[in-house]
Every structure is written in structure tokens, then in C-alpha cells.
Phi, psi and omega in degrees: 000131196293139163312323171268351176275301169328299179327301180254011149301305181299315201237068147259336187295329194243005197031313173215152194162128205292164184326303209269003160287303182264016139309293214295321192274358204233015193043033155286159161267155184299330179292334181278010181250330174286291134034264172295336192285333175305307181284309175314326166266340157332306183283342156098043167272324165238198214231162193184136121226157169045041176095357205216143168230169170216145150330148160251163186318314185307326186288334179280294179328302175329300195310275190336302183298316180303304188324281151012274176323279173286338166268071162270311186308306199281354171262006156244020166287127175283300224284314195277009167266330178273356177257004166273313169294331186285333166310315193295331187251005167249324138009298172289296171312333165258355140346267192328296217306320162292002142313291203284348168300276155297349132222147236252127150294117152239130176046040153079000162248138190287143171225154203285124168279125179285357179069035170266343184238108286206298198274334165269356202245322119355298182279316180293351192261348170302285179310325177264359159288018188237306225272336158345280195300315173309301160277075077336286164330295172312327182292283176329309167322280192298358169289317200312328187283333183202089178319307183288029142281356144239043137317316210277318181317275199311342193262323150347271158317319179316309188307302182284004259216287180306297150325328181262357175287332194141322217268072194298320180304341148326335196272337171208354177326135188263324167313327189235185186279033169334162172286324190289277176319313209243000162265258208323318160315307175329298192294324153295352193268278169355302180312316205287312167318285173276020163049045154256174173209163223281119173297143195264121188256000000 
């Protein structure tokens, strides 16, 4: 996969996002992403203010026609399809587990968790050490195919590192580099690879 198509890859993956984001999420350097980013608006494929880009309708329809092309192998591999469905079941479960992260049952209504109760907020960062250890593997299975998936390995941990550091906003934080934002990067970067689509939970 060429660096402006990779380029505008990161940010269908990322739907919108500055140079050094989708360097970052896509093992590029900012120059080859600045670069691409250039010609892709020449072509009116994104869009750009203050720094932040998107796709334009032309720009998904590129994506798309490409994909076709270039993931053709991997999307006819049984072994990296079957190791997609096992992502799907872990997937669901770390769905659930960021659910009960952000709320709470009280008196039979969901509520926003204040984080006050220490032993529940305890048993999710346990569970998410189980779901951690699990998808490891699976990650690495989709690295043999397309190194710079383990990036995603890396970043992962770095994240959950941090969660077990102290810092809980790692566990779902929209802002910063969370478990939660860079397992959805996966899971759409996967989607994309493999011309599925995101299941409705």
C-alpha cells in the first residue's frame, strides 16, 4: 500500500485528524503525510482547516475502489478472517465492559459512573486485564499479515500501562490516546481491510 493512499487511509480510520495523528496511527512520517495530504486535496479527495482533515464524498469512493484492489489477498486469507471473528468476540465484551465503565445501575436506573466505588471500578480494570491478554494474540495473528498492526499491539498496552498506573482516564478517554479510541481505531482499520461492516450492538 502506497504512502498517499496509506495517508488517506489513517484518516478514514481516524474520520478526521491532524498530520501528525495520522503519522502517528499509520507508522508514517509527518512529511510523507503532509505530502499526501497535499496531492489528495489537489484532487479534492479531503478537506483541511486549522489543521484537521476529512475525507470528501470523492475521497471515500477513492478509498473504497482501492481497497477492492489492494486488500484483495487479505481478504480472501481464511486464517486472517478467522482471527477476525475471534476479534468479534472479544470485541463484544469490551463493548459491555465500557458500558459498565461509564454506568452505573442504581435503583434499577442507569447512571453515569462517578467512580466512587473503588471495588467496582477494580473488577473493570481486572476484566480488562483478561480481555488485554486475550486479544493479544489475535493482534499479532493480523501483524504477521500486515505489519504495522503492531503498532496497535503497542499502543494498546502503552494505554492499559497507564490504566494500571493510576490514570483510569486511559480506559475510555475521548481525547487522548485511550483503550477505548485506539481498539475503535483497530476495529475500523480491520473493517476497512476486510470490507465488513461494524456491527450494530
Amino acid at each position: 500500500m502506497d504512502v498517499d493512499l496509506l495517508s488517506l487511509h489513517g484518516l478514514g480510520v481516524k474520520k478526521a485528524g491532524g498530520i501528525e495523528e495520522i503519522a502517528k496511527i499509520m507508522g508514517l512520517t509527518s512529511n510523507q503525510v503532509e505530502s499526501a495530504f497535499k496531492t489528495a486535496q489537489a484532487e479534492g479527495l479531503i478537506v483541511g482547516a486549522r489543521g484537521n482533515f476529512m475525507l470528501t464524498p470523492s475521497g471515500h469512493q477513492h478509498l473504497n475502489e482501492s481497497y477492492a484492489v489492494v486488500f484483495k489477498d487479505l481478504r480472501e486469507n481464511e486464517a486472517l478472517n478467522k482471527s477476525y471473528e475471534r476479534f468479534e468476540v472479544i470485541n463484544k465484551r469490551l463493548l459491555a465492559l465500557f458500558t459498565a465503565w461509564q454506568s452505573v445501575t442504581k435503583a434499577g436506573t442507569s447512571v453515569p459512573n462517578d467512580h466512587s466505588d473503588f471495588e467496582y471500578d477494580n473488577r473493570i480494570f481486572d476484566d480488562l486485564g483478561g480481555i488485554h491478554e486475550r486479544s493479544q494474540p489475535i493482534i499479532a495473528a493480523f501483524s504477521k499479515e500486515v505489519p504495522r498492526f503492531a503498532l496497535y499491539e503497542e499502543r494498546l498496552s502503552d494505554a492499559y500501562d497507564k490504566v494500571l498506573s493510576g490514570q483510569s482516564e486511559y480506559v475510555s478517554g475521548v481525547r487522548i490516546d485511550s483503550y477505548h479510541t485506539i481498539w475503535f481505531e483497530l476495529h475500523e482499520d480491520l473493517l476497512r481491510l476486510l470490507g465488513r461492516t461494524r456491527e450494530e450492538n
